[in-house]
N, C-alpha and C positions, 0 to 999 in steps of 0.2 A: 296458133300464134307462136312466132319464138319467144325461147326462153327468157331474152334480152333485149334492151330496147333503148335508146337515149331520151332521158328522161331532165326534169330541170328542178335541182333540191328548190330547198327555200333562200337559198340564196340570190335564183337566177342565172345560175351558172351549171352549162349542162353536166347533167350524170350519167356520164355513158355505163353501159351494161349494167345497170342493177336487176337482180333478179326479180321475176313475175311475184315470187313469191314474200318476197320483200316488201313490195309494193303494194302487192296484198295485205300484208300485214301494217303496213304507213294506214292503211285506208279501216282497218279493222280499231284500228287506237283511234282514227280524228272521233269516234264515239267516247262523251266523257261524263253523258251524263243518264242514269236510268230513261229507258224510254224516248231518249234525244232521237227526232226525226230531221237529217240532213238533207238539203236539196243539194242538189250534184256540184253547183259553184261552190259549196259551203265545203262539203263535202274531197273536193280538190285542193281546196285552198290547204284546208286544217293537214292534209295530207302533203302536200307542195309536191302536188302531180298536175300536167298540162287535163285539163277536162276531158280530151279526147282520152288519155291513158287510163282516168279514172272511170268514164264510164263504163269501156271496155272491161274493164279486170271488176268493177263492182256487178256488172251485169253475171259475171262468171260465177261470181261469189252469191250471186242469188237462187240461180241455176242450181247450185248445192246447198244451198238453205243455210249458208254464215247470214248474207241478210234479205231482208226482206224491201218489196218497194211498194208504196201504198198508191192508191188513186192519182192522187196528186203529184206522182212520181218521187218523193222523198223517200231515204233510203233508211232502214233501222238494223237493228241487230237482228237478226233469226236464231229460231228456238236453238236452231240443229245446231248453231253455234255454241248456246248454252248448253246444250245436252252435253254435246261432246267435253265443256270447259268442269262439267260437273265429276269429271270422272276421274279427275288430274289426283291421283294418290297421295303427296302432300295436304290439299287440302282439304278433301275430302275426308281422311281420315280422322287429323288432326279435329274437324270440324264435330262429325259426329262424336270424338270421347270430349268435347267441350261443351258442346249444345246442354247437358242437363246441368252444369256446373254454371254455366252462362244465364240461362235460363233462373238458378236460384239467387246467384247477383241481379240481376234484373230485376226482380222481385222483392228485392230489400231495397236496391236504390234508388229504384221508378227511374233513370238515367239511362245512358249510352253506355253498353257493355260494347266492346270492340273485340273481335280476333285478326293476327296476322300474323305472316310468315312473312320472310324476307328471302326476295329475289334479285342478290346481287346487292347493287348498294341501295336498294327501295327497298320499301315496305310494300307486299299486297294485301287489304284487306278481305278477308277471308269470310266472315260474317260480323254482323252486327243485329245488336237486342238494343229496341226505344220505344219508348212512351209518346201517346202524342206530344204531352206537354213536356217533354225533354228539352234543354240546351240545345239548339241546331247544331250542327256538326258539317263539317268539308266533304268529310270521304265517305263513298259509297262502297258497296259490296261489289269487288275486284277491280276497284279504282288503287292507285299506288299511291305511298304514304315516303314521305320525305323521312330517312332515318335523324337526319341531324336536325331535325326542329320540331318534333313533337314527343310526346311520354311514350308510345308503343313503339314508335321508333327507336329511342334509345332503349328499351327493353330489351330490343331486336341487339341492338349493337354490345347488351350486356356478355354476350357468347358468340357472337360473329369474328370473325376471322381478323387478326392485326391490319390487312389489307384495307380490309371493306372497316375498318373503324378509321384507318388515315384519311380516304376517300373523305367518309362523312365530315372529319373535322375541317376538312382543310375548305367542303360547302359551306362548314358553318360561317354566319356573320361575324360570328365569338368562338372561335377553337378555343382559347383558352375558357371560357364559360361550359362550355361542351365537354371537353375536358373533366373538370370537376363536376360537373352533373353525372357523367358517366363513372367515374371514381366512387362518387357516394352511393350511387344505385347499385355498384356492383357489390361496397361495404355493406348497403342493408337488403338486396334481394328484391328490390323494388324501386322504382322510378315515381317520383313526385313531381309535378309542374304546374304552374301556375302561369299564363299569360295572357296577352290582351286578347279579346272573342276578333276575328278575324270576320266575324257575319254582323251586319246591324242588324239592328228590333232584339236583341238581346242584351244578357247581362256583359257587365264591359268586362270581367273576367271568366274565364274558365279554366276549373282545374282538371288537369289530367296523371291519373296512377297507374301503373303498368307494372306489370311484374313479365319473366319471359318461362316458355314451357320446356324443360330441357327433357332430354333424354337419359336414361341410366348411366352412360360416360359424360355427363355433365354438357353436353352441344346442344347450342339452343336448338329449336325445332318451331318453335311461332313464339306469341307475344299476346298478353289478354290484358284488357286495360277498361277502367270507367272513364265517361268525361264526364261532370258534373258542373252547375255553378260555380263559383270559386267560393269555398267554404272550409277555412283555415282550421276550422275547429273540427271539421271533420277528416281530417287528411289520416289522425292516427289510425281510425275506425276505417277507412278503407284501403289503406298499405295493408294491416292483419287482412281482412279483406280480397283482396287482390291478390297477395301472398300463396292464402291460403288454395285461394281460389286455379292459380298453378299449380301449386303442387297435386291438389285434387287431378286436373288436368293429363300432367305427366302419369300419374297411377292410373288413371283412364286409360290412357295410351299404350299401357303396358298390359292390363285386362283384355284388351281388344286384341291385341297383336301386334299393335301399332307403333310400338318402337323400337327405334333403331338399335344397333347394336350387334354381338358379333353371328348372334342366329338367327339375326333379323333383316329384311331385304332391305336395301339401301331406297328410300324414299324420297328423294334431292332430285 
């Protein structure tokens, strides 16, 4: 098959020469949800490739085990995809010096402990620790997280780059509100929020605390956060909490090998 091919974005308006491998990857993202089984119209649309281009290049992608197609010809994620995505050094690392620190917030809060890194002006969430009877929560495990409107986002933007903070403000609804949220988090070393729960069958608020995991030159590296009910009274108890819970984190990362720095491989 060549490289190249005219194709029709989501606009309707053709896309001449996007790469196979582009395309490939449009078709790896219309998956957004654990376990989400697409049928191939579904599956073309959420990607905005003609049917014929998608089953083409999905069939290839099966071929090598990114995904998988079941009986009923619906297309899912494959293992080999996951294997491969588990081996990605940011977050892999990151992950394991978190997992036992994550692990003992869990345990105290019966809540949503969250991890992420930031890719660019997102957030990816990296892992996540819940209770059944938890708060429902958005984001899934390597689902992306908006920096400018949640708590581990803006943790993420506490040591991101002047670029990727303009970026974020200028998404917000309220740059000026974003703004000063990010000002105060970076004065106490932690991210507090409070907003409306975005899921029904739930409480009408949830709180979110973040703190961000830096490395020995002070550049952030991920982002570790609870969400809970919204509970004013507990906010002091999990900032110390949260706080703590980084820094433990960064000192992981340095026991391991795992940070960055000037004798240390560059993990970005």
């Amino acid at each position: 098959m060549s490289g190249t091919e005219t194709v029709r974005a989501r606009s309707g308006r053709p896309r001449s020469g996007e790469a196979v491998l582009s395309r490939a990857f449009r078709i790896l993202r219309a998956f957004r949800a654990t376990g989400e089984r697409l049928p191939l119209h579904v599956l073309a649309a959420r990607a905005g490739l003609p049917k014929s281009s998608t089953s083409r290049i999905a069939g290839q992608l099966v071929d090598l085990g990114a995904l998988e197609r079941d009986d009923d010809g619906n297309f899912t994620v494959g293992l080999h995809l996951l294997e491969i995505a588990s081996l990605a050094p940011r977050g892999h690392g990151l992950r394991t010096a978190a997992l036992p620190v994550m692990e003992d917030l869990h345990h105290v809060t019966r809540q949503h402990v969250l991890l992420a890194v930031r890719d660019g002006e997102d957030g990816v969430l990296i892992e996540r620790l819940s209770a059944e009877d938890a708060t429902a929560v958005l984001y899934r495990v390597g689902g992306r997280i908006p920096l400018h409107q949640t708590g581990i986002g803006v943790a993420l933007l506490m040591n991101a780059p002047d670029e990727i903070v303009q970026a974020s403000v200028a998404r917000a609804a309220d740059p000026g509100a974003l703004r000063r949220t990010l000002a105060s988090a970076r004065s106490e070393g932690v991210c507090a929020l409070t907003a409306p729960n975005p899921l029904p069958g739930g409480p009408a608020s949830i709180s979110t605390v973040a703190a961000p995991v830096v490395d020995r030159l002070g550049q952030g590296i991920g982002a570790i956060s609870i969400v809970t009910p919204s509970d004013r009274a507990a906010y002091v108890a999990h900032k110390v909490a949260v706080r703590a819970a980084a820094l433990a984190i960064s000192r992981g990362m340095a026991a391991y090998g795992l940070m960055r720095g000037p004798a240390q491989p560059d993990l970005r």
